[in-house]
Backbone as numpy.savetxt, mean C-alpha at the origin, in Angstrom:
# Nx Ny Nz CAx CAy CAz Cx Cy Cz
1.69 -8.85 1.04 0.86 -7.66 1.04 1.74 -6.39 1.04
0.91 -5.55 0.70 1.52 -4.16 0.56 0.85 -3.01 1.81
1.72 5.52 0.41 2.64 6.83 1.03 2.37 7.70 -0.54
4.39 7.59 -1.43 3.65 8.00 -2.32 4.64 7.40 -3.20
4.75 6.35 -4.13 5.48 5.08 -4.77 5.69 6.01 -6.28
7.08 5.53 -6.44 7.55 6.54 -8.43 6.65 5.97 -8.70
5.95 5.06 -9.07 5.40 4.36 -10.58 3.71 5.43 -10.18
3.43 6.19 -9.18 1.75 6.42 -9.56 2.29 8.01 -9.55
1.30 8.89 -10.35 1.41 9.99 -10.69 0.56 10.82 -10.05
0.80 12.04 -9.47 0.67 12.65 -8.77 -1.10 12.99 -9.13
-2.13 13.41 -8.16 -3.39 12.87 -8.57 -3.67 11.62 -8.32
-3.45 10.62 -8.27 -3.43 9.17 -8.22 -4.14 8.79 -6.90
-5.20 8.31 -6.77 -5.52 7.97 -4.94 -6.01 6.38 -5.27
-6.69 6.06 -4.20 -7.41 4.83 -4.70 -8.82 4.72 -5.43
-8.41 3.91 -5.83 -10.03 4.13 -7.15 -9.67 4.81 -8.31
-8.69 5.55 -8.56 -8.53 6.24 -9.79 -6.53 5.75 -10.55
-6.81 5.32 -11.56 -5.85 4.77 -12.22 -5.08 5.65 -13.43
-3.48 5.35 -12.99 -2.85 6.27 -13.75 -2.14 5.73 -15.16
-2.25 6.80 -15.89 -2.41 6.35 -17.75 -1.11 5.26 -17.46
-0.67 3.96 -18.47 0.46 3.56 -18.34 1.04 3.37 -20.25
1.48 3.35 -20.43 1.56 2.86 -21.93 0.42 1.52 -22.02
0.24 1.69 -23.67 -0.46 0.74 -23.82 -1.91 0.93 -23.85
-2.33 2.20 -23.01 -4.04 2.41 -23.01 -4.26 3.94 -23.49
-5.54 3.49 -23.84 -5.73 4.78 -24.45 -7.05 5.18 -23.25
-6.66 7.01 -23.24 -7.71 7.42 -22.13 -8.90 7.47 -22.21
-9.59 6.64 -21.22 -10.96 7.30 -21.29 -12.05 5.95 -21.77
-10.96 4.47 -21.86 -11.43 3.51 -22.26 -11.12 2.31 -21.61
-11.92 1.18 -21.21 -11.68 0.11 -20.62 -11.47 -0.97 -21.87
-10.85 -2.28 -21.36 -10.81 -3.12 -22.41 -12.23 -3.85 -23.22
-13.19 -3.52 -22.18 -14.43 -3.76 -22.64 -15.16 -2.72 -23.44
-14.23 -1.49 -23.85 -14.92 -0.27 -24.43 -15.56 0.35 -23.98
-15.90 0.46 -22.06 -16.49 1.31 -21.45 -15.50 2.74 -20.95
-16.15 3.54 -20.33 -14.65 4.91 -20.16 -14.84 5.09 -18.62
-14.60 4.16 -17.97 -14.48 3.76 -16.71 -12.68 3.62 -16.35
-12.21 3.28 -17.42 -10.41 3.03 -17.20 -9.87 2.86 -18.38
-8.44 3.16 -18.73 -8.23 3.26 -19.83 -8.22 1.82 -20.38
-8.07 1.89 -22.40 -7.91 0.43 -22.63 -7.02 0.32 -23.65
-6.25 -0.99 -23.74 -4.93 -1.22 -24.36 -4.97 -0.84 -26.08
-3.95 -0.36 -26.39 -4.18 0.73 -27.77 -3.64 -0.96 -28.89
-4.36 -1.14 -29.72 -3.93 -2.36 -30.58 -3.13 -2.54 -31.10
-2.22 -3.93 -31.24 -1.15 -3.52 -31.93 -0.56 -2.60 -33.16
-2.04 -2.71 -33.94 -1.90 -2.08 -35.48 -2.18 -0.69 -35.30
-2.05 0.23 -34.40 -2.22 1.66 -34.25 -1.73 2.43 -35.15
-2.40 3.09 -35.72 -1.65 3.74 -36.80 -1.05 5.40 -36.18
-0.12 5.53 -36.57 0.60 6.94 -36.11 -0.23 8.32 -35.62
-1.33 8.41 -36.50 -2.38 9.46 -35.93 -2.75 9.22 -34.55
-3.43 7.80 -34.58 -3.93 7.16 -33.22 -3.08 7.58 -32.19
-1.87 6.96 -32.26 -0.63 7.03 -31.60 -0.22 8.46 -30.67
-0.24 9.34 -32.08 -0.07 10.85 -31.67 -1.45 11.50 -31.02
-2.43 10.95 -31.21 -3.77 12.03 -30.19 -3.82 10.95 -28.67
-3.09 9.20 -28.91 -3.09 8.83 -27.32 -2.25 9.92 -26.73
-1.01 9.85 -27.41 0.16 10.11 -26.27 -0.66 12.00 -26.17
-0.76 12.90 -26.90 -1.25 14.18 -26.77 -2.53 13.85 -25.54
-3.37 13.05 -25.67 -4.22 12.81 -23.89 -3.61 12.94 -23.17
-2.69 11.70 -23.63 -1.89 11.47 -22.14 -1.27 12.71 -21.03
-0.61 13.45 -22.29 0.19 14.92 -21.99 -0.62 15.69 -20.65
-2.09 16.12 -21.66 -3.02 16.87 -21.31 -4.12 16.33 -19.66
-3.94 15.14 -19.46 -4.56 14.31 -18.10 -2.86 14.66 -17.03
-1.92 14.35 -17.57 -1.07 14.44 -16.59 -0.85 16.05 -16.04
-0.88 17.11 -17.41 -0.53 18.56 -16.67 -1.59 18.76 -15.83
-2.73 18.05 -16.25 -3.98 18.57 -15.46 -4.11 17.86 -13.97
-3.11 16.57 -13.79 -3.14 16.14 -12.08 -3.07 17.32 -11.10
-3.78 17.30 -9.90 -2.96 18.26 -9.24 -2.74 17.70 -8.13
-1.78 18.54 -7.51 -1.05 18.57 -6.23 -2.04 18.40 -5.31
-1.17 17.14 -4.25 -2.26 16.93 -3.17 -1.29 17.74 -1.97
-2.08 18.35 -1.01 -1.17 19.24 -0.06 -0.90 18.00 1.06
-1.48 16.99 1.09 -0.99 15.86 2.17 -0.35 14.90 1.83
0.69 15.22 0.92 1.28 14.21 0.09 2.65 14.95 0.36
3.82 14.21 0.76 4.83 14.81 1.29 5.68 15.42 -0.07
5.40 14.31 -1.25 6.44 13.33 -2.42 6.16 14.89 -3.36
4.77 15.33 -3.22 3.42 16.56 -4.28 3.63 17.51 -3.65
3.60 18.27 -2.24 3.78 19.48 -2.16 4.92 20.20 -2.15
5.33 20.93 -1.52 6.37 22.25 -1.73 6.60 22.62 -0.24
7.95 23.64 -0.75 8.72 23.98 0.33 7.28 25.29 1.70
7.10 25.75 0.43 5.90 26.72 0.72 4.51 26.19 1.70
4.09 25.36 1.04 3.34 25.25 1.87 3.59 24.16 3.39
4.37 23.64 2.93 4.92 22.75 4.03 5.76 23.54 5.45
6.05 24.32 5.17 6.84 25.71 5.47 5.37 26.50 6.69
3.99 26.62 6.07 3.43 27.58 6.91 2.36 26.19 7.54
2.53 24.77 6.94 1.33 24.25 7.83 2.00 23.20 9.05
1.03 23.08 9.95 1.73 22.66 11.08 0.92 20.85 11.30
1.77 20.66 11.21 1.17 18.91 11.13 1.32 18.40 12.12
-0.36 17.37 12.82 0.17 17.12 13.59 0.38 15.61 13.80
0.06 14.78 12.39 0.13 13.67 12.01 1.32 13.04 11.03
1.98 12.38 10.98 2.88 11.97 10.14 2.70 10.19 9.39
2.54 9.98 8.01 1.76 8.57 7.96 3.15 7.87 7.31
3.82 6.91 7.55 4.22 6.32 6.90 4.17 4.91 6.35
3.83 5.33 5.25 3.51 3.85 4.35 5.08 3.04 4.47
4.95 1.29 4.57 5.71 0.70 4.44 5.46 -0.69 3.52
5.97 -0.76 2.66 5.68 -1.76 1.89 6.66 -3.08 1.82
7.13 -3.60 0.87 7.86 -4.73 0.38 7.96 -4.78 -1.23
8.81 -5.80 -1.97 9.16 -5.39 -3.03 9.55 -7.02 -3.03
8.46 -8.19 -3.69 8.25 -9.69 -3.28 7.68 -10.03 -4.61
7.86 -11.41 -4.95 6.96 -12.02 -6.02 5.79 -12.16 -5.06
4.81 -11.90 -6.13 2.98 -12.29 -5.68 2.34 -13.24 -6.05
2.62 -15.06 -6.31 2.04 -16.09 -7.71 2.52 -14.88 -8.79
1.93 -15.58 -9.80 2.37 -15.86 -11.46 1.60 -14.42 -11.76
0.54 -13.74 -10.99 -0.14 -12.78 -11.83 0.04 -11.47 -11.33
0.65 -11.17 -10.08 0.30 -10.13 -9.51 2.07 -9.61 -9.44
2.02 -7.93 -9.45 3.28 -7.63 -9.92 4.30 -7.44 -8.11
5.02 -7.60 -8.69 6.31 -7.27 -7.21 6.34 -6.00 -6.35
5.35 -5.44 -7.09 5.32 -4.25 -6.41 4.09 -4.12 -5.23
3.28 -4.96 -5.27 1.73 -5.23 -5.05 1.92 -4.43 -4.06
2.37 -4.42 -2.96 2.48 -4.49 -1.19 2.76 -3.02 -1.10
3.56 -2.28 -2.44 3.81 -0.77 -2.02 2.65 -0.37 -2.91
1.97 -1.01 -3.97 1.18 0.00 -4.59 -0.16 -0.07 -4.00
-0.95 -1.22 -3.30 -1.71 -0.76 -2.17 -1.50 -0.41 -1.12
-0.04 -0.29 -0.05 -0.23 0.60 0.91 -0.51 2.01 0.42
0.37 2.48 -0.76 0.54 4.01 -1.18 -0.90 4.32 -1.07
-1.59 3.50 -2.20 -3.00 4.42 -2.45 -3.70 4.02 -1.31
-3.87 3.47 -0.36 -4.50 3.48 0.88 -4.58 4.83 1.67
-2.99 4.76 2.14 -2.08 5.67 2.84 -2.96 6.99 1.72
-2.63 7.02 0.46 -3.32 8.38 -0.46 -4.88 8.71 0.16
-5.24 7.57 0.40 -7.42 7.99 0.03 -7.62 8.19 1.57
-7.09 7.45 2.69 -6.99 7.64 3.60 -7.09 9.18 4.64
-5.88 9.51 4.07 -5.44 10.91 4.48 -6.50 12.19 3.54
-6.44 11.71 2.22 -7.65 12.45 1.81 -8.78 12.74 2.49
-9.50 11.56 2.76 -10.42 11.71 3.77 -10.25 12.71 5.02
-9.15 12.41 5.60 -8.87 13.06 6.81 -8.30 14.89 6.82
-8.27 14.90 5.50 -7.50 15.97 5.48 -8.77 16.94 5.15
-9.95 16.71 4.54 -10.92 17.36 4.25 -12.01 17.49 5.21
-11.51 16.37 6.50 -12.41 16.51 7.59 -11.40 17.51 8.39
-10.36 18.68 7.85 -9.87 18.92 8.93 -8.36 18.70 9.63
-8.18 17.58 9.65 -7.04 17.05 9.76 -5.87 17.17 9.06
-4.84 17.96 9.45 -3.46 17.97 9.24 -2.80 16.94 9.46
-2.26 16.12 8.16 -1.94 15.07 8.09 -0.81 15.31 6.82
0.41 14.34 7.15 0.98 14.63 5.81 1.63 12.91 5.62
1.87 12.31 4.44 1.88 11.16 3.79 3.90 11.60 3.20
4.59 10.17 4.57 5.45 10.22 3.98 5.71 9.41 2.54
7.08 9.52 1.90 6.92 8.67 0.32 6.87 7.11 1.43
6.53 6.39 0.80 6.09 4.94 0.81 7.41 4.08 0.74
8.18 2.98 1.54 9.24 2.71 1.59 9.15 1.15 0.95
9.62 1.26 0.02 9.61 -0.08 -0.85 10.18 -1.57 -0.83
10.67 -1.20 0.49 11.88 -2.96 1.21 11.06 -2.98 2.21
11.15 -4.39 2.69 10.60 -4.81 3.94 11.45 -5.72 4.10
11.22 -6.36 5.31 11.28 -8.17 5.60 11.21 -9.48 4.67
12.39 -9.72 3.92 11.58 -10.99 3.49 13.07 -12.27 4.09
13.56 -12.20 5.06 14.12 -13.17 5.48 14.18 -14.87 5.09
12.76 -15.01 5.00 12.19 -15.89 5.01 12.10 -16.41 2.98
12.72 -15.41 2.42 12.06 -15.63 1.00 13.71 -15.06 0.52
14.69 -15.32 1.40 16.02 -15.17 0.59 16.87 -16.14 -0.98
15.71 -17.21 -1.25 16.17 -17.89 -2.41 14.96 -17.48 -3.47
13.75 -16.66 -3.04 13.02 -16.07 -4.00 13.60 -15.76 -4.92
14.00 -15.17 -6.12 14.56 -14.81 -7.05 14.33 -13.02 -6.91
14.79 -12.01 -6.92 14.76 -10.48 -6.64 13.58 -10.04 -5.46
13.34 -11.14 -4.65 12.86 -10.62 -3.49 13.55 -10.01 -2.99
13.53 -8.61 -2.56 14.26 -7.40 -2.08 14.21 -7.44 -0.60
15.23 -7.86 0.40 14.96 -8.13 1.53 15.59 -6.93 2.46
14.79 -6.45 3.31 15.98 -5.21 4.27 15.68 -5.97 5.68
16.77 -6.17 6.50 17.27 -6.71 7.71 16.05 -6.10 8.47
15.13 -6.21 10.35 14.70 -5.73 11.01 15.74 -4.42 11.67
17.15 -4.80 11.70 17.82 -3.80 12.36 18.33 -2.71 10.90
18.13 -2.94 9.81 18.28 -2.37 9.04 16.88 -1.27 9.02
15.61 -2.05 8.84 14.74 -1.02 9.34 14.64 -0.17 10.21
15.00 -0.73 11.42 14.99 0.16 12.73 15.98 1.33 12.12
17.28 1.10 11.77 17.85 2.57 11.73 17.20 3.62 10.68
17.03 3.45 9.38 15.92 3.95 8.93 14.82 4.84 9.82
13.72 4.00 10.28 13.36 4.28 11.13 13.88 5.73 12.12
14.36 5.24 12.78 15.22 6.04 13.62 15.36 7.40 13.10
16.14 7.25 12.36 16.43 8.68 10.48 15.14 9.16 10.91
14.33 8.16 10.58 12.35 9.37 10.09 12.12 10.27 11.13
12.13 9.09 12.28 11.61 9.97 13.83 12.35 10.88 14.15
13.69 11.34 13.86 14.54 11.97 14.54 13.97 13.40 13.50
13.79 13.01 12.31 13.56 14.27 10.75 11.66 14.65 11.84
10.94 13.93 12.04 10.18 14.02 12.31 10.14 15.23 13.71
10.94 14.64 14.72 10.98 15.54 15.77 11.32 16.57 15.62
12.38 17.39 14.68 13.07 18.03 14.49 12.13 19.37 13.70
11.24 18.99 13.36 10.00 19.55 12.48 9.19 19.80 13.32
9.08 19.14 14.53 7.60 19.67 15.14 6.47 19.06 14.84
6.64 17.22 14.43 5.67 16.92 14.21 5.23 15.83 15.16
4.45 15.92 16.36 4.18 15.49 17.24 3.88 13.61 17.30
3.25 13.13 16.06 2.65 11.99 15.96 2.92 11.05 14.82
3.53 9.65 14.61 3.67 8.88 13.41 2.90 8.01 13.66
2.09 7.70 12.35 1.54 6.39 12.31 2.27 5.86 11.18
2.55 4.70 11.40 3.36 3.57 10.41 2.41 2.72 9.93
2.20 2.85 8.34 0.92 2.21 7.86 1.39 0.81 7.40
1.33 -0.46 7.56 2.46 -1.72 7.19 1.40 -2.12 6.15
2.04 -2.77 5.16 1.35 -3.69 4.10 2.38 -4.60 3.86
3.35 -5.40 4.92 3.71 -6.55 4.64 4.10 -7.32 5.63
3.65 -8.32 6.02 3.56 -9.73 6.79 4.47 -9.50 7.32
5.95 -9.88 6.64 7.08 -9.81 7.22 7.61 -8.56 8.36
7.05 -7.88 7.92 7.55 -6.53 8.74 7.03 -6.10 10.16
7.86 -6.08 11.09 7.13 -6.31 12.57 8.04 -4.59 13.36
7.33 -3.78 13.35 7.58 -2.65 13.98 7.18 -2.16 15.44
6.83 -3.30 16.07 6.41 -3.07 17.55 7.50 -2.71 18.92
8.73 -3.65 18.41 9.61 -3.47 19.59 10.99 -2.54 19.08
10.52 -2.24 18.05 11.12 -1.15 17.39 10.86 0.45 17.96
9.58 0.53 18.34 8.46 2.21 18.58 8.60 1.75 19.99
8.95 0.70 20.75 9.34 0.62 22.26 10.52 1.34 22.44
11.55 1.18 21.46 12.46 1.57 22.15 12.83 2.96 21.76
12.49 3.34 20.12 12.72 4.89 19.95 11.53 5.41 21.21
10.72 5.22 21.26 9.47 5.71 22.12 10.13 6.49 23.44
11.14 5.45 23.92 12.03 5.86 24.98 12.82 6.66 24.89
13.32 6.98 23.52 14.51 7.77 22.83 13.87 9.12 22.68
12.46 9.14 21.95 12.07 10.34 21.44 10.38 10.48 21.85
10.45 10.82 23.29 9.17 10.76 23.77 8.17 12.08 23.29
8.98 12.87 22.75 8.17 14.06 21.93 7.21 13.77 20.81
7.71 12.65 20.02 6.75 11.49 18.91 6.06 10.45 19.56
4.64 10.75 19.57 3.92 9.40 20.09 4.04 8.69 18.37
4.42 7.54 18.54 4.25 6.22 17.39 3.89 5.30 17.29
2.55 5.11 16.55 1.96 3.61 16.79 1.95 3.21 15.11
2.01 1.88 15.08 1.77 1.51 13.64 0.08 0.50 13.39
0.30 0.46 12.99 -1.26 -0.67 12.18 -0.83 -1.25 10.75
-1.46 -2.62 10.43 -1.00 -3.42 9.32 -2.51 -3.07 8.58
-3.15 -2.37 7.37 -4.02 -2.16 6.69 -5.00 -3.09 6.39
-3.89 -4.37 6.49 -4.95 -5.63 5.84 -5.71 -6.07 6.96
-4.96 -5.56 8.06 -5.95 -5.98 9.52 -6.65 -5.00 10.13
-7.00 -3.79 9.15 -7.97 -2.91 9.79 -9.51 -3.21 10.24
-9.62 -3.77 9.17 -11.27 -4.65 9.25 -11.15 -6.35 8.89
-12.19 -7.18 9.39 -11.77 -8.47 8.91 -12.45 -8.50 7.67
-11.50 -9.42 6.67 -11.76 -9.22 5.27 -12.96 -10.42 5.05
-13.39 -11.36 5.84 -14.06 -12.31 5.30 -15.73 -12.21 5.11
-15.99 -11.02 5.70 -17.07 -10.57 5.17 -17.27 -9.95 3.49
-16.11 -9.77 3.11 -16.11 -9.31 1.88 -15.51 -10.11 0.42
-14.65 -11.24 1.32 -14.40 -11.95 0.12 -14.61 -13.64 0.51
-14.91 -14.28 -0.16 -14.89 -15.58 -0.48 -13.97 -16.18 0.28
-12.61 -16.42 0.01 -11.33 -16.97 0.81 -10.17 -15.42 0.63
-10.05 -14.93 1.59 -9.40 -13.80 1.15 -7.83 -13.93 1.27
-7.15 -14.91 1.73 -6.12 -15.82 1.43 -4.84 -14.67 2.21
-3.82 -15.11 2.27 -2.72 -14.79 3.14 -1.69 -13.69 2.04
-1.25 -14.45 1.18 -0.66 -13.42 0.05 -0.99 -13.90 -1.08
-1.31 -13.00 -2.05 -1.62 -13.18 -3.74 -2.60 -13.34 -3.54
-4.01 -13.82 -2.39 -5.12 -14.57 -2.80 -6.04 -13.98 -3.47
-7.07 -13.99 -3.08 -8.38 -13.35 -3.68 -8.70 -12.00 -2.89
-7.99 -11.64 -1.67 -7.90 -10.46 -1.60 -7.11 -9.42 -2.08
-5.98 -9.50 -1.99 -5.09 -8.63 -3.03 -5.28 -8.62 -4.22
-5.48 -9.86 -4.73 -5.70 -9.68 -6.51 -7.43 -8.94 -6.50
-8.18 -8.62 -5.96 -9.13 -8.02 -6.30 -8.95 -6.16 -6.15
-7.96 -6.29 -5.07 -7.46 -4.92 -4.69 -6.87 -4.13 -6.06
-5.74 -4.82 -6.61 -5.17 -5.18 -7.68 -5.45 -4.76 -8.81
-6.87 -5.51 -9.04 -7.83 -5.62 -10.15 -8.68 -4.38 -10.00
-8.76 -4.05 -8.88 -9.11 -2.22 -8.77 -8.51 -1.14 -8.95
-7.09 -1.53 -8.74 -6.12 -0.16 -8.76 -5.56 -0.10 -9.64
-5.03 -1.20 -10.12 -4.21 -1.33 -11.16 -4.48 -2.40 -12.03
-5.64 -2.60 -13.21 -6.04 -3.88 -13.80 -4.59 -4.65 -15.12
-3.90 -3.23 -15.15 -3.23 -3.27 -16.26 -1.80 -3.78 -15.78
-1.53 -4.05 -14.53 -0.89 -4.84 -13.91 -1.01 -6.04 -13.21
-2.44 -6.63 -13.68 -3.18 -7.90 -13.15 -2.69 -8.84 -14.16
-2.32 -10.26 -14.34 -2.07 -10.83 -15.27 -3.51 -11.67 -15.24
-3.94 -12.41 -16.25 -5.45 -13.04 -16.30 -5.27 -13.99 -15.36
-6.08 -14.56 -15.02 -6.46 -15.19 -13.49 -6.25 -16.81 -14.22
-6.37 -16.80 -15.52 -5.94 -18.45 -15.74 -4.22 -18.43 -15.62
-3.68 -17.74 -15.47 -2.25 -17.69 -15.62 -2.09 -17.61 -14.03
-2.71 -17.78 -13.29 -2.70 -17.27 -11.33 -2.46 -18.99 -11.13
-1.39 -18.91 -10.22 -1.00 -20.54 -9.67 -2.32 -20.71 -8.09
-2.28 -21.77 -7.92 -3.15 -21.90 -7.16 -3.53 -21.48 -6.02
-2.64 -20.99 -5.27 -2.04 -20.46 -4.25 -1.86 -21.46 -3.29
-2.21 -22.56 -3.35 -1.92 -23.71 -2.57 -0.76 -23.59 -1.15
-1.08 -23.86 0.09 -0.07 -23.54 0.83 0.40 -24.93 2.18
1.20 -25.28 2.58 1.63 -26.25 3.32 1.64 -25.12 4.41
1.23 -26.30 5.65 0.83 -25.85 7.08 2.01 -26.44 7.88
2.49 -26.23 8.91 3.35 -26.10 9.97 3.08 -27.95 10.41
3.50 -28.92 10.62 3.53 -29.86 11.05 3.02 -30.26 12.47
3.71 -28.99 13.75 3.54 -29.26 15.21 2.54 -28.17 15.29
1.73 -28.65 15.69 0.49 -28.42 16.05 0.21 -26.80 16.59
1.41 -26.62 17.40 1.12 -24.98 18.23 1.34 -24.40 17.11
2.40 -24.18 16.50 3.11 -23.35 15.12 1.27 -23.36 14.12
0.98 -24.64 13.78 0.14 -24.88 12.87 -1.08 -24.06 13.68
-1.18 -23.97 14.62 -2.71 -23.33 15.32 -2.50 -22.01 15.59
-1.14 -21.38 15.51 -0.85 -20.40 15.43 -0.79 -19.67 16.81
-0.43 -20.18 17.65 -0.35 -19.41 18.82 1.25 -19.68 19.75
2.25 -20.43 18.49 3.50 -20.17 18.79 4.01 -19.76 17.47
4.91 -18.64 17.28 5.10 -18.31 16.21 6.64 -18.40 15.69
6.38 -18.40 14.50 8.13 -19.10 13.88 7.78 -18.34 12.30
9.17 -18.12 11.67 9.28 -17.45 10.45 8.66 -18.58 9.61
7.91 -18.35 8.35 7.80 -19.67 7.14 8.82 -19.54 6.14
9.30 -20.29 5.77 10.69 -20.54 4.87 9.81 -21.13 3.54
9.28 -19.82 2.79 8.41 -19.21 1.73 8.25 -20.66 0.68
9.96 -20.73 0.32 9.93 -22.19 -1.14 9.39 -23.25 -0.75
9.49 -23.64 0.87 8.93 -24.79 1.14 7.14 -24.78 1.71
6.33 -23.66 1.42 5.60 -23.55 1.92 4.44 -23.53 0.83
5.15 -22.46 -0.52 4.40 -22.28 -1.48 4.88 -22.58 -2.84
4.50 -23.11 -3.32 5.61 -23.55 -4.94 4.99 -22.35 -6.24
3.92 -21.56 -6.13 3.55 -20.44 -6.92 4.15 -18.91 -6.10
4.21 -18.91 -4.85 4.96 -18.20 -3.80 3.00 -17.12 -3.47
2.30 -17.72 -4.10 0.89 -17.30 -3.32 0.35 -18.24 -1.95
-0.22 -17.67 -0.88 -0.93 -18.45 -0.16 -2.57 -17.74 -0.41
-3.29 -18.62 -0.67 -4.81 -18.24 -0.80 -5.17 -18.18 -2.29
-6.27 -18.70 -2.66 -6.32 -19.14 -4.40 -7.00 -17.48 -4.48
-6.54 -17.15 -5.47 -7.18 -16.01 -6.34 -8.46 -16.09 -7.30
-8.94 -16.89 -7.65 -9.82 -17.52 -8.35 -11.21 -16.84 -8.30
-11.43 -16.61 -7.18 -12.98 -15.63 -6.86 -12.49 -14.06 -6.93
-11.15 -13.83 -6.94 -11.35 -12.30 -6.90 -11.91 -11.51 -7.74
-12.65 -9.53 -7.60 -13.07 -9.45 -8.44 -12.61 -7.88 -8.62
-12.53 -6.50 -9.24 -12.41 -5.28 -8.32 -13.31 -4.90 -7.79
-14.84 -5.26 -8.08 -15.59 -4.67 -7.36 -15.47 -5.15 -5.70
-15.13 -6.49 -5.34 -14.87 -6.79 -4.07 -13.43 -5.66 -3.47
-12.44 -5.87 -4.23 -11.26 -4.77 -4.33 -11.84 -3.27 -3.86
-12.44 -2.91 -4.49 -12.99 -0.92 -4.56 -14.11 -1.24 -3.11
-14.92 -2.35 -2.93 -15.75 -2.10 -1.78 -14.75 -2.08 -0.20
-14.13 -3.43 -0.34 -12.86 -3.39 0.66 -12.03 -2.23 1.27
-11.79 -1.72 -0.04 -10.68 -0.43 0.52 -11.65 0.22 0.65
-13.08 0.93 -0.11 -13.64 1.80 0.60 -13.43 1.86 1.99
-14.29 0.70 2.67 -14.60 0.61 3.97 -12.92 0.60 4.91
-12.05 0.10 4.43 -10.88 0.45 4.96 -10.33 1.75 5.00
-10.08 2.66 4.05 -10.03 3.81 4.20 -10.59 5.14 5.02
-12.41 4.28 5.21 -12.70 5.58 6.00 -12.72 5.02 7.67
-12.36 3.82 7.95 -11.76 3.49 9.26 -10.67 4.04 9.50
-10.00 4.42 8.85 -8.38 4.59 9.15 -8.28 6.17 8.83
-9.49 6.73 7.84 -9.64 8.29 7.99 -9.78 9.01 9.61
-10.82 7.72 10.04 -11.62 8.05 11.39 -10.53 8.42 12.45
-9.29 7.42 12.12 -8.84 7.52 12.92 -7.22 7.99 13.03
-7.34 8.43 12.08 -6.42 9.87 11.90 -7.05 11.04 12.10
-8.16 11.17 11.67 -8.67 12.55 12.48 -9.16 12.75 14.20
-9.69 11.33 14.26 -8.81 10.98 16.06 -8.22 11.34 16.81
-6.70 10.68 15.91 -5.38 11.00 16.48 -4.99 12.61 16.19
-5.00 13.25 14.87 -4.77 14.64 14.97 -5.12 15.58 16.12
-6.43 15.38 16.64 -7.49 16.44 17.13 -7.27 15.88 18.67
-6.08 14.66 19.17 -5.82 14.32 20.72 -3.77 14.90 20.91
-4.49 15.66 21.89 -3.01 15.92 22.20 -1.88 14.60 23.18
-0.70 14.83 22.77 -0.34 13.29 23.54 -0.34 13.57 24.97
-0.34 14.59 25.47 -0.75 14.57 26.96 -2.32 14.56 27.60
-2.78 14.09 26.35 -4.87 13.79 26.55 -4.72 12.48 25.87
-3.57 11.38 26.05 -4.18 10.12 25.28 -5.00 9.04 25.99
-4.69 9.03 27.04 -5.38 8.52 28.25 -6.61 9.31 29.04
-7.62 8.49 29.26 -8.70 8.97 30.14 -8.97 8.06 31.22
């Protein structure tokens, strides 16, 4: 599983998809103008020249989001006083056969994006750091370009933000996680002690609400929850669902590990042979776009929450 990631263009939140090569604006592959759709091979040069001239004309026209750290300016960042800080954390992992390596940063980003939107129009001074694209994958070191960063490699990182953070006057971080591997709890224990001027709590997105009201088997990674997320945000990075490995997954042998209430790393090759856990097979975007709705304005709620409590009123 999976602020503000290079590959989405400024404008970009959740629910709204940014031009990529290959589509022409204003068209789905079904010929509706719901999302763009792939320009045919035989395009003839006119075609060619009024896509890419859209394209031009949708991108000058994005605008700047002021809660977007990656989009605003010295200026306005300069006179507003924040009292929220979000940082998206992602991973950079194979997803099965269909879903791209990026999955884990391009739904935290647009989360972390629609999120703060919300919050920022209720009010809330909130600003969205860029989205950090390594995580944890210890466990997935013979993956093939699974991008792995150490826990103590995070922590100093880390460390870097809160210290840039304090130094600014920005009272509060929330650490938004979108990947399994990544465990930031005894990490915010100990800066916590270091830099008691930053209250810091994190939350994992996929565990904001439980997903099984909304999907079928919503599966662990690649399943039918992400690939529907996926299939909402980004369809043109979905590969077709007959090309999706099964997600088939092997369970822990001793019983506590397997019931889950002693915990141990999974050593990924021997667990999953598509590197999905949870079949993708039922996903859809409309399950995708309803999901994050309802996730987003939980996590709006509660950033405008946290903005509007001072840390010496967190307790009653």
């Amino acid at each position: 599983m999976t602020g503000s990631h290079p590959g989405l263009q400024p404008g970009v939140g959740a629910g709204k998809f940014p031009l990529r090569a290959g589509f022409q604006p204003g068209e789905d592959r079904s010929g509706s103008t719901k999302s763009p759709a792939y320009l045919p091979a035989s395009a003839t040069p006119d075609v060619l020249t009024q896509y890419f001239a859209s394209a031009t004309i949708i991108r000058n026209a994005a605008k700047m989001r002021p809660y977007i750290l990656a989009e605003t300016n010295w200026k306005l960042v300069r006179d507003t006083h924040y009292e929220v800080a979000i940082q998206p954390w992602g991973a950079t992992e194979a997803h099965n056969y269909h879903l791209p390596y990026g999955t884990d940063v391009y739904e935290t980003d647009a989360i972390a994006a629609e999120s703060a939107r919300l919050a920022w129009e209720r009010g809330a001074r909130v600003i969205v750091l860029p989205t950090i694209p390594y995580g944890v994958n210890t466990g997935q070191l013979d993956i093939k370009l699974d991008m792995n960063m150490r826990p103590s490699t995070q922590a100093v990182v880390l460390g870097d933000i809160v210290d840039t953070l304090s130094r600014a006057g920005v009272p509060k971080l929330v650490i938004l996680n979108g990947h399994g591997g990544n465990d930031f709890k005894q990490m915010l224990r100990e800066l916590q002690a270091d830099v008691p001027e930053v209250f810091m709590c994190s939350t994992n997105w996929y565990q904001v609400l439980n997903p099984k009201p909304h999907f079928d088997e919503p599966g662990d990674h690649a399943g039918e929850m992400e690939t529907s997320i996926m299939m909402h945000l980004h369809p043109g990075l979905v590969m077709p669902l007959s090309e999706a490995g099964s997600g088939a997954a092997k369970k822990f042998a001793v019983s506590g590990l397997a019931e889950g209430w002693v915990s141990a790393q999974r050593e990924w090759s021997r667990v999953t042979e598509d590197t999905g856990v949870g079949n993708p097979a039922a996903a859809t975007p409309e399950k995708g776009e309803r999901f994050l709705r309802d996730v987003c304005e939980r996590l709006a709620g509660f950033f405008v929450e946290l903005a509007g409590t001072s840390i010496d009123e967190l307790y009653v």
